[in-house]
KELUM-38163 format. One record per residue (C-alpha): x, y, z; residue number from 1. Coordinates in steps of 0.02 Angstrom, whole numbers, plus 50000, padded with zeros to 5 digits. Layout:
! residues N
<r><X>X</X><Y>Y</Y><Z>Z</Z><seq>NUM</seq></r>
...
This chain:
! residues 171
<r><X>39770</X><Y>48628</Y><Z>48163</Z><seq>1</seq></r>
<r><X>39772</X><Y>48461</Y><Z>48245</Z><seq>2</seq></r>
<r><X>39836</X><Y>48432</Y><Z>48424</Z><seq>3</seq></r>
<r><X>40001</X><Y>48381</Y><Z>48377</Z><seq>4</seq></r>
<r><X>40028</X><Y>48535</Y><Z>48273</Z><seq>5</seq></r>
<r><X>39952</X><Y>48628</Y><Z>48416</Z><seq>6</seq></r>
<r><X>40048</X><Y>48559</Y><Z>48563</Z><seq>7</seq></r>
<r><X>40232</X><Y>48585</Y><Z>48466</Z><seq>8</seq></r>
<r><X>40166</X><Y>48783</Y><Z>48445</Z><seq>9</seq></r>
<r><X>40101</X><Y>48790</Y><Z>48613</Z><seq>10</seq></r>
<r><X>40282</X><Y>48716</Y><Z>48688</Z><seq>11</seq></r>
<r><X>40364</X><Y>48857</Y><Z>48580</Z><seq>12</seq></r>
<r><X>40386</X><Y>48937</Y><Z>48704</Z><seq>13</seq></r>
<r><X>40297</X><Y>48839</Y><Z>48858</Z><seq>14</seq></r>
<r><X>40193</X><Y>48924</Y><Z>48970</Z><seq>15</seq></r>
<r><X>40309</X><Y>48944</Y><Z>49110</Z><seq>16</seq></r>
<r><X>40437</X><Y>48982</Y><Z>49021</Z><seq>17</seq></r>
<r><X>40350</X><Y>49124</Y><Z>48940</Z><seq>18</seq></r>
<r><X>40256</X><Y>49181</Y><Z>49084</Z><seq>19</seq></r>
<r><X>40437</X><Y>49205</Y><Z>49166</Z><seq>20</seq></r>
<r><X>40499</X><Y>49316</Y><Z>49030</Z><seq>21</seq></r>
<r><X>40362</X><Y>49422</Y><Z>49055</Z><seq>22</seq></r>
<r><X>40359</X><Y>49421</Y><Z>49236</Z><seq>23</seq></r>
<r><X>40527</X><Y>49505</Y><Z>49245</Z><seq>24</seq></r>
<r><X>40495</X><Y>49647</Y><Z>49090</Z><seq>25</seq></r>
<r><X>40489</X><Y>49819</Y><Z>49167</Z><seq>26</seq></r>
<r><X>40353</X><Y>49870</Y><Z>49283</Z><seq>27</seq></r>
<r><X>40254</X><Y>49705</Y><Z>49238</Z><seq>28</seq></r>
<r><X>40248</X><Y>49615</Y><Z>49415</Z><seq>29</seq></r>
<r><X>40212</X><Y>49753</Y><Z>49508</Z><seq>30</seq></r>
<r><X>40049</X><Y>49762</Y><Z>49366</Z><seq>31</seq></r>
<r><X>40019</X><Y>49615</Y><Z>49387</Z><seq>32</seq></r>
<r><X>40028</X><Y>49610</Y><Z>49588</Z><seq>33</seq></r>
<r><X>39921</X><Y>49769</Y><Z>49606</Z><seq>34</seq></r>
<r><X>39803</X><Y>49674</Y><Z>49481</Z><seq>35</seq></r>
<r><X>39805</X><Y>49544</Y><Z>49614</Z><seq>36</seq></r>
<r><X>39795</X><Y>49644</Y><Z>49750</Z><seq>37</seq></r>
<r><X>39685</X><Y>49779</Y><Z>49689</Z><seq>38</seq></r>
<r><X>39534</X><Y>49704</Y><Z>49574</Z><seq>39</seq></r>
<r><X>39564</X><Y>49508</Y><Z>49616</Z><seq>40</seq></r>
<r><X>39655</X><Y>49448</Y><Z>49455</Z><seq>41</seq></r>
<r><X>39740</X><Y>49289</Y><Z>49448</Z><seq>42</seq></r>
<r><X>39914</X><Y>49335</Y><Z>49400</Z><seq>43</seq></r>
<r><X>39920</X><Y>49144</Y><Z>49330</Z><seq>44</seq></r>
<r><X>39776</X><Y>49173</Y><Z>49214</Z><seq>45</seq></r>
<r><X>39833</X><Y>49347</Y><Z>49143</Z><seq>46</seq></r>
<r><X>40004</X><Y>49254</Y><Z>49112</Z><seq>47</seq></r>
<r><X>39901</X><Y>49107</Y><Z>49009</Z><seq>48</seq></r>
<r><X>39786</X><Y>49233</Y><Z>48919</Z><seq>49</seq></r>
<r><X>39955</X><Y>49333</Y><Z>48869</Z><seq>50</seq></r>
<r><X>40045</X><Y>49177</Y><Z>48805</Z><seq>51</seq></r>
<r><X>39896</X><Y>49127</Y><Z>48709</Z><seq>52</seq></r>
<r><X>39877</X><Y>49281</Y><Z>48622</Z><seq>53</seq></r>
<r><X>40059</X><Y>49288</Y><Z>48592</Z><seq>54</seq></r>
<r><X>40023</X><Y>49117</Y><Z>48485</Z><seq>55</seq></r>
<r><X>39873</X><Y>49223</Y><Z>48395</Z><seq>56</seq></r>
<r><X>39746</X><Y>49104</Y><Z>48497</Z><seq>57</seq></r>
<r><X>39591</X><Y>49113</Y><Z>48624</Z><seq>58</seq></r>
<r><X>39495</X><Y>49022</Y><Z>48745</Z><seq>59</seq></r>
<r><X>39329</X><Y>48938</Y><Z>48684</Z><seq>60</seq></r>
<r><X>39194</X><Y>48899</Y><Z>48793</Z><seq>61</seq></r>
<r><X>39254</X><Y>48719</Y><Z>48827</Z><seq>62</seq></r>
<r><X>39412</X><Y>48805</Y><Z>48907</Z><seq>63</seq></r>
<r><X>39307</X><Y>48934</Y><Z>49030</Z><seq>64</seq></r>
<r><X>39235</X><Y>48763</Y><Z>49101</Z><seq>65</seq></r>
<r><X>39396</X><Y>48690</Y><Z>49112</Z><seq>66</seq></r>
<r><X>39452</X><Y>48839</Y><Z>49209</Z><seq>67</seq></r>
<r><X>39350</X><Y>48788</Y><Z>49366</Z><seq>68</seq></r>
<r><X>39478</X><Y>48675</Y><Z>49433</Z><seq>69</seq></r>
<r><X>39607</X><Y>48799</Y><Z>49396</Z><seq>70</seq></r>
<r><X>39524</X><Y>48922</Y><Z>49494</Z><seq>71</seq></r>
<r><X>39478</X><Y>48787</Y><Z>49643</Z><seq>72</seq></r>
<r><X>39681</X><Y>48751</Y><Z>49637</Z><seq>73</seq></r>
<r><X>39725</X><Y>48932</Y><Z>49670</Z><seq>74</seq></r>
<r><X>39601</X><Y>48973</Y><Z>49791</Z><seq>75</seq></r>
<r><X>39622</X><Y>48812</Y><Z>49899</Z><seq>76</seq></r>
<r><X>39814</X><Y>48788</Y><Z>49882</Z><seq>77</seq></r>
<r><X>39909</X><Y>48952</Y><Z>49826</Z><seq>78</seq></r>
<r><X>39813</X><Y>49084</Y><Z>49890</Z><seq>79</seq></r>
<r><X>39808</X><Y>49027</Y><Z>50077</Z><seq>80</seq></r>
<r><X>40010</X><Y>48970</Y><Z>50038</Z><seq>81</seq></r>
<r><X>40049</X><Y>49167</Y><Z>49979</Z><seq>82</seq></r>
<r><X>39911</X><Y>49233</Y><Z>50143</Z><seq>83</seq></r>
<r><X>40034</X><Y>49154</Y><Z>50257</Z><seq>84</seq></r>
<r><X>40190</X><Y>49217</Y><Z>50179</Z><seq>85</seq></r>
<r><X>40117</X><Y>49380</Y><Z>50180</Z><seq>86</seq></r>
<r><X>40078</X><Y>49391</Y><Z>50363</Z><seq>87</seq></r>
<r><X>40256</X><Y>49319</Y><Z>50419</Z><seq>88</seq></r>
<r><X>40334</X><Y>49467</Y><Z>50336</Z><seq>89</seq></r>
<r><X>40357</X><Y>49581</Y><Z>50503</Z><seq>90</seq></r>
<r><X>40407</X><Y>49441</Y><Z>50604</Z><seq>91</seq></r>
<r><X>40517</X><Y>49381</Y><Z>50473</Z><seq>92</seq></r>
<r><X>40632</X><Y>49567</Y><Z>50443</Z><seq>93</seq></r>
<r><X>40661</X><Y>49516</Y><Z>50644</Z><seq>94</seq></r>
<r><X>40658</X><Y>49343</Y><Z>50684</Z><seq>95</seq></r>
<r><X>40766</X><Y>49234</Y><Z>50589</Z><seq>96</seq></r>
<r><X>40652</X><Y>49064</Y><Z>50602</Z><seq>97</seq></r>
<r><X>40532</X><Y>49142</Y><Z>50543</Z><seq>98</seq></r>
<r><X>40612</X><Y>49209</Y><Z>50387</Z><seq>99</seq></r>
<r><X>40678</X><Y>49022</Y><Z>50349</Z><seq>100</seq></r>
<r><X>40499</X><Y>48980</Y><Z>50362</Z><seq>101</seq></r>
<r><X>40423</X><Y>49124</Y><Z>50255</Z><seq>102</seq></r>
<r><X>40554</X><Y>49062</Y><Z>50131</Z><seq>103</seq></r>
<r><X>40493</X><Y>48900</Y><Z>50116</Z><seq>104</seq></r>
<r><X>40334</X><Y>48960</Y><Z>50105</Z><seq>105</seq></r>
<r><X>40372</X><Y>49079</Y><Z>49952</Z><seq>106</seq></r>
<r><X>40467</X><Y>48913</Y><Z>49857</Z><seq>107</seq></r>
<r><X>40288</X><Y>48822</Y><Z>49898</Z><seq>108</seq></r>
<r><X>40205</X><Y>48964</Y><Z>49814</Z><seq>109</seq></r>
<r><X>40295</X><Y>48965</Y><Z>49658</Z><seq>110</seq></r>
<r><X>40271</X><Y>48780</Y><Z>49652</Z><seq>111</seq></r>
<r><X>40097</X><Y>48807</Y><Z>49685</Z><seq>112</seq></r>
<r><X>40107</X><Y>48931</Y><Z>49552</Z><seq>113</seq></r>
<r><X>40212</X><Y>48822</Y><Z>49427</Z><seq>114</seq></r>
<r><X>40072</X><Y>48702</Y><Z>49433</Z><seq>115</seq></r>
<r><X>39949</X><Y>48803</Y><Z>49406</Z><seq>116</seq></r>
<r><X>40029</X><Y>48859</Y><Z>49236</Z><seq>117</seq></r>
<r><X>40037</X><Y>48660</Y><Z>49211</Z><seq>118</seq></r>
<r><X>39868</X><Y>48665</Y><Z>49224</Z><seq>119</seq></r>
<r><X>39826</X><Y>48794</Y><Z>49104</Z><seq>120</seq></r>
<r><X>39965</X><Y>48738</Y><Z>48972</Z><seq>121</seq></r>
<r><X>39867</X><Y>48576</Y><Z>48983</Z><seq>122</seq></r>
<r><X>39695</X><Y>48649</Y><Z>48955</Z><seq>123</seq></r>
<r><X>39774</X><Y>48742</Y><Z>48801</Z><seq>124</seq></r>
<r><X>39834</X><Y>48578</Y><Z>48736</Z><seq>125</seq></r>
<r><X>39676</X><Y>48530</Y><Z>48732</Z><seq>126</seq></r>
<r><X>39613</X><Y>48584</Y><Z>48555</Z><seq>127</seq></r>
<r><X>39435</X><Y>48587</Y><Z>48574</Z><seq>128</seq></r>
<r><X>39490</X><Y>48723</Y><Z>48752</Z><seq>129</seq></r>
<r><X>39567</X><Y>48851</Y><Z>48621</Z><seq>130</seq></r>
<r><X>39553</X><Y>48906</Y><Z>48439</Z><seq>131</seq></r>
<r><X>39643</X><Y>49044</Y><Z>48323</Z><seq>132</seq></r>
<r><X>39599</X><Y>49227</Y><Z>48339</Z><seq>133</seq></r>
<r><X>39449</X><Y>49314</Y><Z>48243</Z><seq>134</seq></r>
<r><X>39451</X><Y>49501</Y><Z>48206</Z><seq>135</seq></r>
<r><X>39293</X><Y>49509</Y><Z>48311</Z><seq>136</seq></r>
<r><X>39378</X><Y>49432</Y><Z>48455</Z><seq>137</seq></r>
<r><X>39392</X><Y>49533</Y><Z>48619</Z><seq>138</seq></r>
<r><X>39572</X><Y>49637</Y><Z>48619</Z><seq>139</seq></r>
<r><X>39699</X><Y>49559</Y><Z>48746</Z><seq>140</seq></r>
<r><X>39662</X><Y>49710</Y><Z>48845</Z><seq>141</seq></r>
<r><X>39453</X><Y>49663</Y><Z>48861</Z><seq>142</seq></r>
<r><X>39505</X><Y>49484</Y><Z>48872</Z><seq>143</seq></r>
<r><X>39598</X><Y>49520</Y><Z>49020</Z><seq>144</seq></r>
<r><X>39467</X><Y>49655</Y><Z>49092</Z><seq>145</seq></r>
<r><X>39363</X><Y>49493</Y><Z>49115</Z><seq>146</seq></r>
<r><X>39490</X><Y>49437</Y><Z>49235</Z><seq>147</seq></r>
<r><X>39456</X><Y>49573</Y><Z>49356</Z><seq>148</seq></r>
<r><X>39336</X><Y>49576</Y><Z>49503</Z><seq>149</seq></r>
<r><X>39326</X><Y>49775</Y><Z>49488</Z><seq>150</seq></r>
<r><X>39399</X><Y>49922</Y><Z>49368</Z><seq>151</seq></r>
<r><X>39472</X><Y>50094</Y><Z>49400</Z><seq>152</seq></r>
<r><X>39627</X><Y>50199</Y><Z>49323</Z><seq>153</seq></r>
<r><X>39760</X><Y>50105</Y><Z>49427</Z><seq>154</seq></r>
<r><X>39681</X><Y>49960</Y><Z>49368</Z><seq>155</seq></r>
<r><X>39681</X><Y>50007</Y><Z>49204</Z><seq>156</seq></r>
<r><X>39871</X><Y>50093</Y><Z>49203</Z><seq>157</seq></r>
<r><X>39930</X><Y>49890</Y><Z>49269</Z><seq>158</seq></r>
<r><X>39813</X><Y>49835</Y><Z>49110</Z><seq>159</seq></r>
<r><X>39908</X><Y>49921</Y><Z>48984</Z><seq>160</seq></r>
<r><X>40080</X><Y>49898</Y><Z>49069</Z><seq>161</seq></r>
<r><X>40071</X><Y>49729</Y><Z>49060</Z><seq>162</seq></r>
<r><X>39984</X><Y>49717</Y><Z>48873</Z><seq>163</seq></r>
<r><X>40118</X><Y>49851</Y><Z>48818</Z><seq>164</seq></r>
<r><X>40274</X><Y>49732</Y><Z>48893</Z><seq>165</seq></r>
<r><X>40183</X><Y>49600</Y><Z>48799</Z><seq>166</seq></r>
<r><X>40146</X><Y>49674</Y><Z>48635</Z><seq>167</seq></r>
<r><X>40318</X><Y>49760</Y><Z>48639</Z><seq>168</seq></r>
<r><X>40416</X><Y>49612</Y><Z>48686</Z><seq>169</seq></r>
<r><X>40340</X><Y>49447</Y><Z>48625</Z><seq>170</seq></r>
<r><X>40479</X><Y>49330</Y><Z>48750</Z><seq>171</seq></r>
């Protein structure tokens, strides 16, 4: 498939929009936040590896590479955006400046967050980044093990919620 090709599939539906859809199944953001929370998963990146294998596609090595700046971008810009939203949440139930400020900071996040999808719709774009699924690829689920810093059943039980919600629903 050449990029063209590849870029109409890939927009069909776009990353954000996807990663949207499945945000809001059942039960799949709070998997995907205790992933976050729990075993250090970028909820970003389980999004992107989600959407590609909805489109029957995988990383390549070239794309892992690519995923450096990625990474840099959510540990530099979202992550501290989402620490400070975080800790303004007492303060902000009481005091009502500081809920107009933890507000703006949550529509920062998800812009931080909308770009970081950007950023991985562009890598996927790239053709050389991704390629079409093998039968001896890794399942979605070990693809997405990868992702995690560690591993244990509540880890696991967010795993299959969200590949379930994505197998059972393709958005």
């Amino acid at each position: 498939m050449h990029s063209t090709q590849l870029c109409d599939v890939l927009r069909n539906p776009p990353l954000w929009d996807y990663a949207l859809t499945l945000y809001q199944r059942p039960e799949v953001a709070d998997a995907c936040l205790q992933l976050q929370d729990t075993a250090g998963a970028d909820v970003c990146e389980l999004l992107w590896r989600c959407w590609l294998d909805h489109h029957a596609l995988v990383p390549t090595e070239k794309a892992h590479n690519a995923l450096d700046e990625v990474r840099a971008w959510q540990a530099e810009v979202t992550q501290p955006i989402r620490h400070l939203r975080r800790m303004l949440k007492p303060r902000a139930r009481d005091e009502y400046d500081v809920a107009t400020l933890r507000d703006h900071l949550k529509e920062a996040e998800l812009l931080a967050e909308h770009e970081t999808l950007r950023q991985f719709q562009a890598i996927s774009e790239t053709s050389h980044a991704i390629r079409k699924h093998r039968a001896d690829d890794a399942s979605l689920t070990m693809q997405l093990t990868r992702c995690l810093v560690m591993q244990g059943p509540a880890q696991e039980a967010a795993l299959a919620t969200l590949t379930t919600q994505h197998t059972a629903h393709h958005p």
